[in-house]
Structures are given as C-alpha cells and as structure tokens.
VOFIKE-570988 format. One record per atom (N, C-alpha, C): x, y, z. Coordinates in steps of 0.2 Angstrom, whole numbers, padded with zeros to 4 digits, always signed. Layout:
REM VOFIKE-570988
XYZ ...
***
This chain:
REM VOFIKE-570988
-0128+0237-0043 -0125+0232-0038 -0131+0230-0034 -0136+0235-0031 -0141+0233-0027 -0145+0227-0033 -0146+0229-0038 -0151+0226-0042 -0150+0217-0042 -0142+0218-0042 -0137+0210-0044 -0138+0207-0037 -0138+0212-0032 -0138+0209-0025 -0146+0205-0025 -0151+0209-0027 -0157+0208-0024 -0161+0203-0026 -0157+0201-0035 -0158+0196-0038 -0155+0189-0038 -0149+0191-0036 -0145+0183-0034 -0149+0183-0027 -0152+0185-0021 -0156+0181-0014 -0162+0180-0018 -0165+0183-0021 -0172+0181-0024 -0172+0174-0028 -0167+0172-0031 -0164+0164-0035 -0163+0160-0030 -0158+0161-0024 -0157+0158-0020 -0163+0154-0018 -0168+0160-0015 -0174+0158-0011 -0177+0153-0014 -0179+0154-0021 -0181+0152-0027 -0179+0145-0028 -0174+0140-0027 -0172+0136-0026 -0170+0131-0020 -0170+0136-0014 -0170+0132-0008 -0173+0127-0007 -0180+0127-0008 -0184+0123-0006 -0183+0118-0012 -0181+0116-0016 -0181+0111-0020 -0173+0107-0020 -0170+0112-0015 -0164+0108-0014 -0163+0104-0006 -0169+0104-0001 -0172+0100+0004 -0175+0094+0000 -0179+0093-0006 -0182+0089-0009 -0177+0084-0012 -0170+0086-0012 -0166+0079-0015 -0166+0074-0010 -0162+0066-0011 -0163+0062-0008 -0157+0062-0007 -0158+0059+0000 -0152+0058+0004 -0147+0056+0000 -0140+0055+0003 -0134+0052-0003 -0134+0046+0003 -0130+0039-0001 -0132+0034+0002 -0121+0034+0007 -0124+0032+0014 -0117+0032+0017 -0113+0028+0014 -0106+0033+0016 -0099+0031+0013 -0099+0023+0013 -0096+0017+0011 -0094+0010+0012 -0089+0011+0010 -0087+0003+0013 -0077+0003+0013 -0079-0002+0006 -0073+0001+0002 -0074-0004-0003 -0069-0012-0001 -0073-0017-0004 -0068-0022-0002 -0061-0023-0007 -0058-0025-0004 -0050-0025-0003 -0049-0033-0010 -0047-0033-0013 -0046-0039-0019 -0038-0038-0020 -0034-0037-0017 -0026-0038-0019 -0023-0045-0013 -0018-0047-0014 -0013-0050-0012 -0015-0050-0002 -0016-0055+0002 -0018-0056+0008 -0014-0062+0009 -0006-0061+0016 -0004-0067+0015 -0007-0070+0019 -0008-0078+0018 -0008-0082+0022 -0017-0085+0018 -0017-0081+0015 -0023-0082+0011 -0025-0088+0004 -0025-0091+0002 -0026-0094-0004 -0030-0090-0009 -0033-0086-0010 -0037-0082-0013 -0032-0077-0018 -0032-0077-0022 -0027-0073-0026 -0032-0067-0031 -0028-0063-0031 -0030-0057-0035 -0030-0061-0042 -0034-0057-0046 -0034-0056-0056 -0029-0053-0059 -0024-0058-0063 -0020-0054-0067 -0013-0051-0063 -0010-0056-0059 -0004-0056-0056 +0000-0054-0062 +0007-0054-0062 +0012-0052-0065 +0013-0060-0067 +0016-0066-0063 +0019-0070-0063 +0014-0075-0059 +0014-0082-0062 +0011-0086-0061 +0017-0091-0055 +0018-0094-0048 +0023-0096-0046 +0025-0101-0050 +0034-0100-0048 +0040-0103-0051 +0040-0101-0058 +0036-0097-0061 +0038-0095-0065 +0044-0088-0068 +0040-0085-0074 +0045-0079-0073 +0049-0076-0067 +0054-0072-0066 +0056-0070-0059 +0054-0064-0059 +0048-0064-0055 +0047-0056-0054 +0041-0055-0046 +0043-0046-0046 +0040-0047-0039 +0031-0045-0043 +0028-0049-0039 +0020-0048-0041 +0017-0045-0037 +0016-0041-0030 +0013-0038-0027 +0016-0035-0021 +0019-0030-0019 +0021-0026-0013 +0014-0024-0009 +0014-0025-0003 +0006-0024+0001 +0011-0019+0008 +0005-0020+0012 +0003-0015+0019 -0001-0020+0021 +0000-0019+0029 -0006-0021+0032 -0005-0022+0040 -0010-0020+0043 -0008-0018+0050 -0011-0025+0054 -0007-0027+0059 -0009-0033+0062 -0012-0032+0066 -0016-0039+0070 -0022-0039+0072 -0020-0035+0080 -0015-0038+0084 -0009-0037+0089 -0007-0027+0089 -0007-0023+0084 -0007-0018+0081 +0000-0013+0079 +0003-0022+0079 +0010-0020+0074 +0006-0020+0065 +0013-0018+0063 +0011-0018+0055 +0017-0020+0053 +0015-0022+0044 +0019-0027+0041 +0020-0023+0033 +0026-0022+0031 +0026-0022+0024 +0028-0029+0022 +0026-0031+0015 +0028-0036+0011 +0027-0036+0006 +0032-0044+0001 +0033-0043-0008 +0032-0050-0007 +0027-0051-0010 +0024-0057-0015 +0031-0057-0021 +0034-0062-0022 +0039-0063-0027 +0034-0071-0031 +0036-0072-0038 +0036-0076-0040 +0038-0083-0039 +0045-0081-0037 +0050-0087-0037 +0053-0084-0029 +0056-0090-0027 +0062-0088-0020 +0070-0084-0021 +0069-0078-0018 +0072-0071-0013 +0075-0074-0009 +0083-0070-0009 +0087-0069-0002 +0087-0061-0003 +0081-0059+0001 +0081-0051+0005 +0088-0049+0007 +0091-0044+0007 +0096-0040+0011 +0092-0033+0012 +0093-0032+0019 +0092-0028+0023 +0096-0024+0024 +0095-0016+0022 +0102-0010+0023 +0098-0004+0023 +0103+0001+0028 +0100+0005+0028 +0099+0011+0022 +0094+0015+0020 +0094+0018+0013 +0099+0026+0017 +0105+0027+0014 +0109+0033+0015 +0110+0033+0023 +0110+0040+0024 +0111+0040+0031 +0108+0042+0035 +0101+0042+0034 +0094+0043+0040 +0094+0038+0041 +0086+0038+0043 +0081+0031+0045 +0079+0026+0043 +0080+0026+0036 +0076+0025+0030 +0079+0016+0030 +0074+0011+0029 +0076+0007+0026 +0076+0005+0019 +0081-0002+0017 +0082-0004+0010 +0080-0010+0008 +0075-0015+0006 +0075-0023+0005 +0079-0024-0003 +0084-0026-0004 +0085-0028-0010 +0084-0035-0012 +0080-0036-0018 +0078-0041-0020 +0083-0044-0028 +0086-0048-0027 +0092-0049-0032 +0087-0054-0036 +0087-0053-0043 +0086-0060-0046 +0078-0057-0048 +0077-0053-0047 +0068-0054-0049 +0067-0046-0053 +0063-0045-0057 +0061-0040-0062 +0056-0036-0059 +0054-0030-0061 +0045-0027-0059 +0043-0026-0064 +0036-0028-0065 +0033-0027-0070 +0029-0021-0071 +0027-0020-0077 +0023-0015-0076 +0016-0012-0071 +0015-0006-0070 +0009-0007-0067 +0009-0008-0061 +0003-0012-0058 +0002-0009-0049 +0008-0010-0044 +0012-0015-0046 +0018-0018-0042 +0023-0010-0042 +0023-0007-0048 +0027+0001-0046 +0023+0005-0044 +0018+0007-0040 +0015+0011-0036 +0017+0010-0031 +0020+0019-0026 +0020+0018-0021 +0015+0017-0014 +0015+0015-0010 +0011+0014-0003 +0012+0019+0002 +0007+0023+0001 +0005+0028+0007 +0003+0024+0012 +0006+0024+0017 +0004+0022+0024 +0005+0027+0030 +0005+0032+0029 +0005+0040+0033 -0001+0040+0037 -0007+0038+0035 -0013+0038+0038 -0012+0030+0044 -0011+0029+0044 -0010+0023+0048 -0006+0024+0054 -0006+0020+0059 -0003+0021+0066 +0005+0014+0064 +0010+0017+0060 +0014+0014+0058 +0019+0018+0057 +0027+0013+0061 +0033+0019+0058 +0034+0019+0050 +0030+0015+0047 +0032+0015+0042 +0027+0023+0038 +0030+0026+0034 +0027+0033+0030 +0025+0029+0024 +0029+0029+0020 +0027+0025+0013 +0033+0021+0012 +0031+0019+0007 +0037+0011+0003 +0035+0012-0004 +0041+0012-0009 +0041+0014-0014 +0047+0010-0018 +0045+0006-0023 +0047+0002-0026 +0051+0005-0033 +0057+0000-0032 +0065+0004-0039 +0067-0002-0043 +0066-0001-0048 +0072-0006-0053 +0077-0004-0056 +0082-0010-0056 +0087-0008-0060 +0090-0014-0064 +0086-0016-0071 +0089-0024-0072 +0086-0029-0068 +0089-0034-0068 +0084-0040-0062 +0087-0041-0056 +0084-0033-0052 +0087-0033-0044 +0081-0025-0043 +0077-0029-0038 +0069-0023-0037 +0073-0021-0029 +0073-0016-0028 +0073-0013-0021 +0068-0009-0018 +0064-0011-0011 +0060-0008-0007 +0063-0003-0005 +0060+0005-0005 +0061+0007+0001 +0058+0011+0005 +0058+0010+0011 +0056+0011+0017 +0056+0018+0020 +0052+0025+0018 +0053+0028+0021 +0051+0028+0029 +0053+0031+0034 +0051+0031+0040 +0049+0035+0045 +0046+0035+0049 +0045+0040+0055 +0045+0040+0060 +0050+0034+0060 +0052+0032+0069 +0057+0028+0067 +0064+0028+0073 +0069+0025+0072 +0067+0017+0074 +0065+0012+0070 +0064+0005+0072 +0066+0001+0066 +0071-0005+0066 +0076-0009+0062 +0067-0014+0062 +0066-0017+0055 +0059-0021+0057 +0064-0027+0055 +0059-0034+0058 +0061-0038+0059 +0060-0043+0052 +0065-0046+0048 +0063-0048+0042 +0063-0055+0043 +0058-0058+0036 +0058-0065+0037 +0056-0067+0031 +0054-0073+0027 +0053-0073+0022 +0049-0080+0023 +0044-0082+0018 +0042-0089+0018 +0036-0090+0011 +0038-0095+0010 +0035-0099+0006 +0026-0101+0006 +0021-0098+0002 +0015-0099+0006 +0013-0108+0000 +0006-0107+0003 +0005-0115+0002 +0002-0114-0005 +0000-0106-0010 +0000-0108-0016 +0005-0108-0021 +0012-0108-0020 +0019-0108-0021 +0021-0102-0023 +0019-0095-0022 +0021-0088-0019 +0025-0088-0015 +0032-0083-0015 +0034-0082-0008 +0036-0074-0007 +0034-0075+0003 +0034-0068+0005 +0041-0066+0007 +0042-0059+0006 +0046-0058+0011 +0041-0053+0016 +0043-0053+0021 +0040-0050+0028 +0043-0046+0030 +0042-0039+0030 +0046-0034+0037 +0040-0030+0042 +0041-0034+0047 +0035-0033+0055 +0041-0029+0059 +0034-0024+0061 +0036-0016+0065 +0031-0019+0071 +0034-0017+0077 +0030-0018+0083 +0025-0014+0083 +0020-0014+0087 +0013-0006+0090 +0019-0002+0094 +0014+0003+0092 +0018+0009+0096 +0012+0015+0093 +0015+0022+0095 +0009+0026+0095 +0016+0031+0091 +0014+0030+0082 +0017+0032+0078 +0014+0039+0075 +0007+0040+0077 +0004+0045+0074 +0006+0054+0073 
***
C-alpha cells in the first residue's frame, strides 16, 4: 500500500508542472439568442408556419422586461382568441388556443424560467387535435395580464405580462 501511495505522489509531482503550462480557457460568453423577439422584424430560420398560413403555433418565448416585469408569449401563425383559466385548483395558469396545431420540435419544449426573478417557474406546451394549451406553472399567486396583437410582419402575439416583484 505504501508502495501505491508513494508512486501515485511521485506521478502527481511528476506532472504538476506541466499542468501550469496549459493555456488559459477563454471566458465563458453569452451566446446570442436567434429565436422569436416581439416587436422585432427579424425572424428566426425554419418557423413552423409562414403568417396566414397553416394554423399553427410557431414559437412560445420568455422574456423579462426592461421595467423588470416578465412576459410569456406564442407567436401563432394565424389570429387567436386566448382563453385564460385557471389550470385545476392551485395556482397554475391555463392559455387555450383553439384553432391552431403544434408542430414538431422546439415549439414543444418546455421553458424553464425558475432561474429568473419571475412568478412564472416554467410553461409547458399540450396538444390535443387543433387546440395547443400553455401551462403556466407558478410561484406566486399573480392572475397575468393577457393581450394579444398582430405584429407588422403578419405574426400574431399573444402576451401574458406579470408585474416586478421579488419572486426569487
């Protein structure tokens, strides 16, 4: 045992100084962000749905506002009438989108927003035939404020904005 001992610190030392000789790693950077930004003209590669086209949702987002409320929202194809419900009998919200499909791929990806100073925890996206439901898991009792709009590249949003608060 002493033998194994003496020869694994002998290896150690043995390569210590060659392991100062590596080259630093270069600092972490934020990658840039290429999805869906409302209010933006800039579009992501490879939507689902071209507007007015097929009825489907193309993109579910995050995003914390300048103010340091936050906002979830769904980029649809075509024009939504949201209905706002509570999901069972917690906190939980529900957006039902009647009339539109989810496609495959990143549009059914949940959204961890647990890292963020928001009541929202995640949103996580359900089909059933052509009617997609958001739902809103939560972390603080707050009803968000819904609205929907038509952007100028013929996209339209629906919005649901939570006020600041200290959610962490």
């Amino acid at each position: 045992m002493r033998t194994l001992h003496a020869t694994a610190m002998m290896l150690a030392m043995s390569i210590a100084p060659a392991l100062t000789d590596l080259p630093a790693a270069d600092p972490v950077r934020a990658q840039h962000y290429v999805g869906v930004v409302p209010g933006s003209d800039a579009l992501p590669e490879n939507l689902a749905a071209a507007p007015g086209g097929v009825a489907l949702v193309t993109w579910p987002g995050f995003q914390m506002l300048p103010d340091g409320g936050s906002r979830v929202f769904v980029q649809t194809s075509t024009e939504v009438t949201p209905e706002l419900k509570r999901e069972g009998n917690g906190d939980n919200w529900q957006v039902v989108l009647a009339g539109v499909s989810l496609p495959p791929g990143n549009a059914r990806r949940p959204l961890d927003t647990h890292f963020f100073n928001t009541p929202v925890k995640s949103v996580k996206t359900h089909a059933k035939g052509a009617v997609v439901s958001l739902v809103l898991e939560m972390r603080a009792k707050l009803k968000p404020n819904m609205r929907t709009e038509r952007a100028a590249n013929g996209y339209f949003f629906t919005y649901l904005d939570f006020p600041p608060g200290n959610f962490l």
